[in-house]
mmJSON file of the N, C-alpha and C atoms, coordinates in Angstrom:
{"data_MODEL":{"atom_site":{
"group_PDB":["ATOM","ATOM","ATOM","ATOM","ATOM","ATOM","ATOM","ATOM","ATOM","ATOM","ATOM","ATOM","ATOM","ATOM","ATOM","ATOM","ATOM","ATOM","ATOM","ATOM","ATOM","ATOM","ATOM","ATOM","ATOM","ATOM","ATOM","ATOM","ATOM","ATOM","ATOM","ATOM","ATOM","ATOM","ATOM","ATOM","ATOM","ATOM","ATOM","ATOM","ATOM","ATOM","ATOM","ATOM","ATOM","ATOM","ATOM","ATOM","ATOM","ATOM","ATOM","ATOM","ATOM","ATOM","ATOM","ATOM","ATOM","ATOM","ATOM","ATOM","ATOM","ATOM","ATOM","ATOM","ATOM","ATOM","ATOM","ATOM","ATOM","ATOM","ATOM","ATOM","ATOM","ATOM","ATOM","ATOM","ATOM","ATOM","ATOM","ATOM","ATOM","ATOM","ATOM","ATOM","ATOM","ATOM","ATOM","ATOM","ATOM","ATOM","ATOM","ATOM","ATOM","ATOM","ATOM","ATOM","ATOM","ATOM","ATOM","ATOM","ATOM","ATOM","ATOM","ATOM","ATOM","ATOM","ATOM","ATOM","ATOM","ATOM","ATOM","ATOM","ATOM","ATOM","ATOM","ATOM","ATOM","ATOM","ATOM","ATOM"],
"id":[1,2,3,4,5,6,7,8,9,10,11,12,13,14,15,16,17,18,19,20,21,22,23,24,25,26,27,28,29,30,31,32,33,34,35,36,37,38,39,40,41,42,43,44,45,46,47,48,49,50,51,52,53,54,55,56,57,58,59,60,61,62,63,64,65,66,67,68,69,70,71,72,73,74,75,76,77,78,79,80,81,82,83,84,85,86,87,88,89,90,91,92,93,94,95,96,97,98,99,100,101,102,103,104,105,106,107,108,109,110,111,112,113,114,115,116,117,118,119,120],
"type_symbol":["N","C","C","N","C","C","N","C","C","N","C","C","N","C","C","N","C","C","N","C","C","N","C","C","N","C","C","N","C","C","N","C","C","N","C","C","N","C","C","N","C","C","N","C","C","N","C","C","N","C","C","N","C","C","N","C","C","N","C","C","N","C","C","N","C","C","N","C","C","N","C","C","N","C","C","N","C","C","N","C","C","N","C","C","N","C","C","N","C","C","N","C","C","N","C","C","N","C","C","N","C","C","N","C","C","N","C","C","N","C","C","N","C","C","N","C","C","N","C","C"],
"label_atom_id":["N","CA","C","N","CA","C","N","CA","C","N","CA","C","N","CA","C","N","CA","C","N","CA","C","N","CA","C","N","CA","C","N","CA","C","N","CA","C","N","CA","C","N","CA","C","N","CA","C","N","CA","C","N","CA","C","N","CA","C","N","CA","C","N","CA","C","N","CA","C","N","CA","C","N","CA","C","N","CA","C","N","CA","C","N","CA","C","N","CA","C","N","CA","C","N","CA","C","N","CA","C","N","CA","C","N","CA","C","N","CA","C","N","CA","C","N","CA","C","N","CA","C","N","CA","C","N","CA","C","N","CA","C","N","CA","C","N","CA","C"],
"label_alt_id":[null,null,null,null,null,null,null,null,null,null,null,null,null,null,null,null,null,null,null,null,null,null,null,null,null,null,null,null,null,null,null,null,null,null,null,null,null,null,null,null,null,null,null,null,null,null,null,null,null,null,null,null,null,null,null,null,null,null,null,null,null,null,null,null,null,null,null,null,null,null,null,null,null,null,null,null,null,null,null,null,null,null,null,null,null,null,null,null,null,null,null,null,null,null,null,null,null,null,null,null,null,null,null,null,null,null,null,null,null,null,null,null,null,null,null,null,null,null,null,null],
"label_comp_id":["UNK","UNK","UNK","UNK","UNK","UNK","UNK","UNK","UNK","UNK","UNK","UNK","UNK","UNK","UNK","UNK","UNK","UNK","UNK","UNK","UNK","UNK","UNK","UNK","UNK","UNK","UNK","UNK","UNK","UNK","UNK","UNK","UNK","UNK","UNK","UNK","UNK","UNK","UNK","UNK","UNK","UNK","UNK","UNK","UNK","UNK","UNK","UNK","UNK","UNK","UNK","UNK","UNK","UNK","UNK","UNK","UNK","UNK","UNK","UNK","UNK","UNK","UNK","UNK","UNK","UNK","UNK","UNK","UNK","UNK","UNK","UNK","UNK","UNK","UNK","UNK","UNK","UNK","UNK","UNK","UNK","UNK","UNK","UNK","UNK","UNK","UNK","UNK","UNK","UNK","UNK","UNK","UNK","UNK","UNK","UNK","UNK","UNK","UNK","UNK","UNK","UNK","UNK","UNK","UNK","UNK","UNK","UNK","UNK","UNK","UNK","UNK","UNK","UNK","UNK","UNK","UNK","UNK","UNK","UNK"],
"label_asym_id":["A","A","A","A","A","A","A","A","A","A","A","A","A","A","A","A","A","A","A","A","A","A","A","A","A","A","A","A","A","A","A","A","A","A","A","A","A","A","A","A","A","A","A","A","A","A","A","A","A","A","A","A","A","A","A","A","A","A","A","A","A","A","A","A","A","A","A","A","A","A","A","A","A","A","A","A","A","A","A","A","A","A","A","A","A","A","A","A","A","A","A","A","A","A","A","A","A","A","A","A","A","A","A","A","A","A","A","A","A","A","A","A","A","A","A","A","A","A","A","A"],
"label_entity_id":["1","1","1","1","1","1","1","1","1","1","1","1","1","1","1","1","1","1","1","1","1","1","1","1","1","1","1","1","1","1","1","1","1","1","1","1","1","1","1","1","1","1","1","1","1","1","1","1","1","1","1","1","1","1","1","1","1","1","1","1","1","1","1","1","1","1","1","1","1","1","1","1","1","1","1","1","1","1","1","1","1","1","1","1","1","1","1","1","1","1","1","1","1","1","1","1","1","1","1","1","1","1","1","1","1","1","1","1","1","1","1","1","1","1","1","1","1","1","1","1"],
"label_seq_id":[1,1,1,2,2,2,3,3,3,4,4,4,5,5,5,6,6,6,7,7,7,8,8,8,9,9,9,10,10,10,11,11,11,12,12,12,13,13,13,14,14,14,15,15,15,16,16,16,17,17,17,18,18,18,19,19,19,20,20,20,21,21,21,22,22,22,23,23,23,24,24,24,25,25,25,26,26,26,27,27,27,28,28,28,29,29,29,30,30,30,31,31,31,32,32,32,33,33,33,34,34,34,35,35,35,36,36,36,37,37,37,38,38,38,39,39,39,40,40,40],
"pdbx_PDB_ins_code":[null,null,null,null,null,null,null,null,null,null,null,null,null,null,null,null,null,null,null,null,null,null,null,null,null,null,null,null,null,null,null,null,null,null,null,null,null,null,null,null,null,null,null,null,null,null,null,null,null,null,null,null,null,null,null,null,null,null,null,null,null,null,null,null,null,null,null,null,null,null,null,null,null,null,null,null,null,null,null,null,null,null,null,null,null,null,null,null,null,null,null,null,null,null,null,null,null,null,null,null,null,null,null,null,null,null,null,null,null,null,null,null,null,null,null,null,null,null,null,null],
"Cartn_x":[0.844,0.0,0.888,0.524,1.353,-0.008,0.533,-0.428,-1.833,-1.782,-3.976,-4.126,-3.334,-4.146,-3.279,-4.208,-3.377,-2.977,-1.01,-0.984,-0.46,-0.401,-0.174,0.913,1.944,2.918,3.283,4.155,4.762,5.505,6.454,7.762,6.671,5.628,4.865,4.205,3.565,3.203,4.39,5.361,6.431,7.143,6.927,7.069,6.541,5.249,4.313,4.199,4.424,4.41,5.743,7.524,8.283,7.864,6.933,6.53,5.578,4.941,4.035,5.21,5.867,6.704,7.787,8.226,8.914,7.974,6.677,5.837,5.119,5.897,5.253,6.683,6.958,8.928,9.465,8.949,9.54,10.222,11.45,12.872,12.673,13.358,13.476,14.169,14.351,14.616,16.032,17.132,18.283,17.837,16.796,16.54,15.263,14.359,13.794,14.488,15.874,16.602,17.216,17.453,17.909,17.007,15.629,14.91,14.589,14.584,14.802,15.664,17.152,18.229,18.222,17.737,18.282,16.665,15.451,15.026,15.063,16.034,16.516,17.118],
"Cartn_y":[-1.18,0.0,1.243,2.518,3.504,4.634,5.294,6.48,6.201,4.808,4.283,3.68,3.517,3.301,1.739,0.812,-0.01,-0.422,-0.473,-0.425,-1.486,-1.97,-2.644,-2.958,-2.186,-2.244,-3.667,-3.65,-5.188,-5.289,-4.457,-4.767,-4.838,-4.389,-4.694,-6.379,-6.489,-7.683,-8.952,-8.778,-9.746,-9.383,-8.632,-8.446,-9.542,-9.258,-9.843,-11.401,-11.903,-13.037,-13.587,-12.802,-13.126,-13.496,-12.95,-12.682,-14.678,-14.567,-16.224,-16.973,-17.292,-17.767,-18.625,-17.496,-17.142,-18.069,-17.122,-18.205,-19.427,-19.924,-21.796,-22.155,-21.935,-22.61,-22.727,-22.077,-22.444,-21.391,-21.991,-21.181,-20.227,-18.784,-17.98,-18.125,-17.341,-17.519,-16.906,-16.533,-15.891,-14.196,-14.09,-12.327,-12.426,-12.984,-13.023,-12.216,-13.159,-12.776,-11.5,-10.801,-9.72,-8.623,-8.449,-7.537,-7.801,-8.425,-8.553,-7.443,-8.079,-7.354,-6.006,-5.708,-4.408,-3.232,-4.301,-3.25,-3.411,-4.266,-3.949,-2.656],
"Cartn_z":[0.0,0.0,0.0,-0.709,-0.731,-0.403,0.38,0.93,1.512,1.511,1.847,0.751,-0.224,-1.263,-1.758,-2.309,-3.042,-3.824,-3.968,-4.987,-6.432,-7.529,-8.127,-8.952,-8.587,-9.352,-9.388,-10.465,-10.783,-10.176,-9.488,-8.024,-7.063,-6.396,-5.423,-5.738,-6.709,-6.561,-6.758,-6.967,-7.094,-5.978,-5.037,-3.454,-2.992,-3.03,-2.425,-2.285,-4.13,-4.275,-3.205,-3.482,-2.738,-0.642,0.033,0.939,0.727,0.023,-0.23,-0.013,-0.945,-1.386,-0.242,0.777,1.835,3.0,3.043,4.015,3.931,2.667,2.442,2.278,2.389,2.794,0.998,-0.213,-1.411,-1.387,-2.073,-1.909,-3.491,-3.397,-3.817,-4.888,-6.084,-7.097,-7.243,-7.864,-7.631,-8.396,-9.23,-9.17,-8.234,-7.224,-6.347,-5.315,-4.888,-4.153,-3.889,-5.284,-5.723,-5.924,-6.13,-5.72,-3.906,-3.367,-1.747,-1.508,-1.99,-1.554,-1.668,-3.042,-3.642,-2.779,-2.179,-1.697,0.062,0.318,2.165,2.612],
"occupancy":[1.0,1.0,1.0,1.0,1.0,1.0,1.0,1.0,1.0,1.0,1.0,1.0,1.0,1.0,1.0,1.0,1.0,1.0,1.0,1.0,1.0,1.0,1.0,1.0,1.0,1.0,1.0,1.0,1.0,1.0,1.0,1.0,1.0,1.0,1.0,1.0,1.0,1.0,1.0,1.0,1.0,1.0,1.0,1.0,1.0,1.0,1.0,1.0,1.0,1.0,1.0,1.0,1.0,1.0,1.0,1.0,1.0,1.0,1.0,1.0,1.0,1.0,1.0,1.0,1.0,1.0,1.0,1.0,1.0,1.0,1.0,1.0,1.0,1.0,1.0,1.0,1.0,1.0,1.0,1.0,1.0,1.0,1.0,1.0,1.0,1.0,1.0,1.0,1.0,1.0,1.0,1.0,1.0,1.0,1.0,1.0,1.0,1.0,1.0,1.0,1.0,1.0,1.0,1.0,1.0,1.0,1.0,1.0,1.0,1.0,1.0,1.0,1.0,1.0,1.0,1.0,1.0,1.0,1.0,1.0],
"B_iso_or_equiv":[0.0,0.0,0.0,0.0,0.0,0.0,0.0,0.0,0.0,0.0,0.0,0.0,0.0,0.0,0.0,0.0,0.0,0.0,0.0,0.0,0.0,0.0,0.0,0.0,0.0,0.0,0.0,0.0,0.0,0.0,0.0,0.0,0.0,0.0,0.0,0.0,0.0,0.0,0.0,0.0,0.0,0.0,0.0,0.0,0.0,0.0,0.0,0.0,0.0,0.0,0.0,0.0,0.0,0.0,0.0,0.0,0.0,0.0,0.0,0.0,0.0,0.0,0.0,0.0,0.0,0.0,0.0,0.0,0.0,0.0,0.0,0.0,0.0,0.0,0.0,0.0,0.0,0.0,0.0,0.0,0.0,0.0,0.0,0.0,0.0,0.0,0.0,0.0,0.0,0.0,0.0,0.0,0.0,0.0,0.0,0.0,0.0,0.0,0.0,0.0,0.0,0.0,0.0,0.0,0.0,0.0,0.0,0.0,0.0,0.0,0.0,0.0,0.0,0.0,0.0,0.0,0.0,0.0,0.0,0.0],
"pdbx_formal_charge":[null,null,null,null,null,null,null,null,null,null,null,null,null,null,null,null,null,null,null,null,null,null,null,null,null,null,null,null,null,null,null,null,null,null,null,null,null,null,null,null,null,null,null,null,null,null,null,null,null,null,null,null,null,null,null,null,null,null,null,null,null,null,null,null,null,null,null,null,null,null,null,null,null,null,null,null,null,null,null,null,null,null,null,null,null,null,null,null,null,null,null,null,null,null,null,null,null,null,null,null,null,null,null,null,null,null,null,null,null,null,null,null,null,null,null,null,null,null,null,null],
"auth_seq_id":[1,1,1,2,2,2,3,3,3,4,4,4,5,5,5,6,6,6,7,7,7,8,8,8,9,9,9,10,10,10,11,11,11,12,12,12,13,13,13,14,14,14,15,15,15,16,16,16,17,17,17,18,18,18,19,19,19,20,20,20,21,21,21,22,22,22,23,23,23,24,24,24,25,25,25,26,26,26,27,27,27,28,28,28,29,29,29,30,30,30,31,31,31,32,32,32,33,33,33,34,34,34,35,35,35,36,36,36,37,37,37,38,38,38,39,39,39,40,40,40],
"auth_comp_id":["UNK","UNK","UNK","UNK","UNK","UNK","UNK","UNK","UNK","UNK","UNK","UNK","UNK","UNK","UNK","UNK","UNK","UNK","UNK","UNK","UNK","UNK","UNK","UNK","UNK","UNK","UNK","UNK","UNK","UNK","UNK","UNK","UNK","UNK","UNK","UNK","UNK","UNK","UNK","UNK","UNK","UNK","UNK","UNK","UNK","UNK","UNK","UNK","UNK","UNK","UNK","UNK","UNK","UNK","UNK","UNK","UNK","UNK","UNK","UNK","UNK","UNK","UNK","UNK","UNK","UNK","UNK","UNK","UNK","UNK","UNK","UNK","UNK","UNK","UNK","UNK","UNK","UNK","UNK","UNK","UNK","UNK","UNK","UNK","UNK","UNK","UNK","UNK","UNK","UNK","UNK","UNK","UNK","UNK","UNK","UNK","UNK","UNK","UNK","UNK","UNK","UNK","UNK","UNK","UNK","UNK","UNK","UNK","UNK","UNK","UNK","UNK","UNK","UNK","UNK","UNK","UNK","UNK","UNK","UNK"],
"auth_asym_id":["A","A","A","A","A","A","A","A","A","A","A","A","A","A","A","A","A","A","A","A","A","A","A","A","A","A","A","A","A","A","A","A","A","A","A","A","A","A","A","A","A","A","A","A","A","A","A","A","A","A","A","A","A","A","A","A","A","A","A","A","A","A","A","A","A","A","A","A","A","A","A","A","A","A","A","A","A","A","A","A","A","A","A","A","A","A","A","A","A","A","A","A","A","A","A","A","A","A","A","A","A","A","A","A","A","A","A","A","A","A","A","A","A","A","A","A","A","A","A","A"],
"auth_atom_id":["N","CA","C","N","CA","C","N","CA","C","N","CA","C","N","CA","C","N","CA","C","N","CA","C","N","CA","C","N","CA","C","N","CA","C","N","CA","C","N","CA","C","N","CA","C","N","CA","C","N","CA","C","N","CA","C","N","CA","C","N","CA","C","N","CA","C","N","CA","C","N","CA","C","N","CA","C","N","CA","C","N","CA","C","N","CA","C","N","CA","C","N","CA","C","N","CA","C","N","CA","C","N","CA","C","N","CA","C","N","CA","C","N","CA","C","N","CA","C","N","CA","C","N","CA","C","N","CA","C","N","CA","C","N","CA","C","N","CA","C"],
"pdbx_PDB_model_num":[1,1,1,1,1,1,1,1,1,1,1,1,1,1,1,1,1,1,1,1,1,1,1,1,1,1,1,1,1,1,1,1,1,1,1,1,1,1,1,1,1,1,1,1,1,1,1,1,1,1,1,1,1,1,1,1,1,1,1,1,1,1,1,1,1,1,1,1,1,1,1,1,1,1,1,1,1,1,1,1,1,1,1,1,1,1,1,1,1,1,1,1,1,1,1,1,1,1,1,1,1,1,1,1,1,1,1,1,1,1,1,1,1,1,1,1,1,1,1,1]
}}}
């Protein structure tokens, strides 16, 4: 969500999916990993 509002970007939803992904134990992809990184 950005400001209240939600939003759809394609880095947000491939966030998101990373966040699923993360909480069913399937391991991350190596540019998965790298949008993680690059947004810590």
């Amino acid at each position: 969500m950005n400001l209240g509002k939600l939003s759809k970007s394609t880095q947000n939803i491939q966030l998101t999916a990373n966040a699923l992904k993360i909480e069913l134990g399937l391991p991350l992809t190596p540019e998965e990993k790298a949008l993680e990184k690059q947004l810590s």
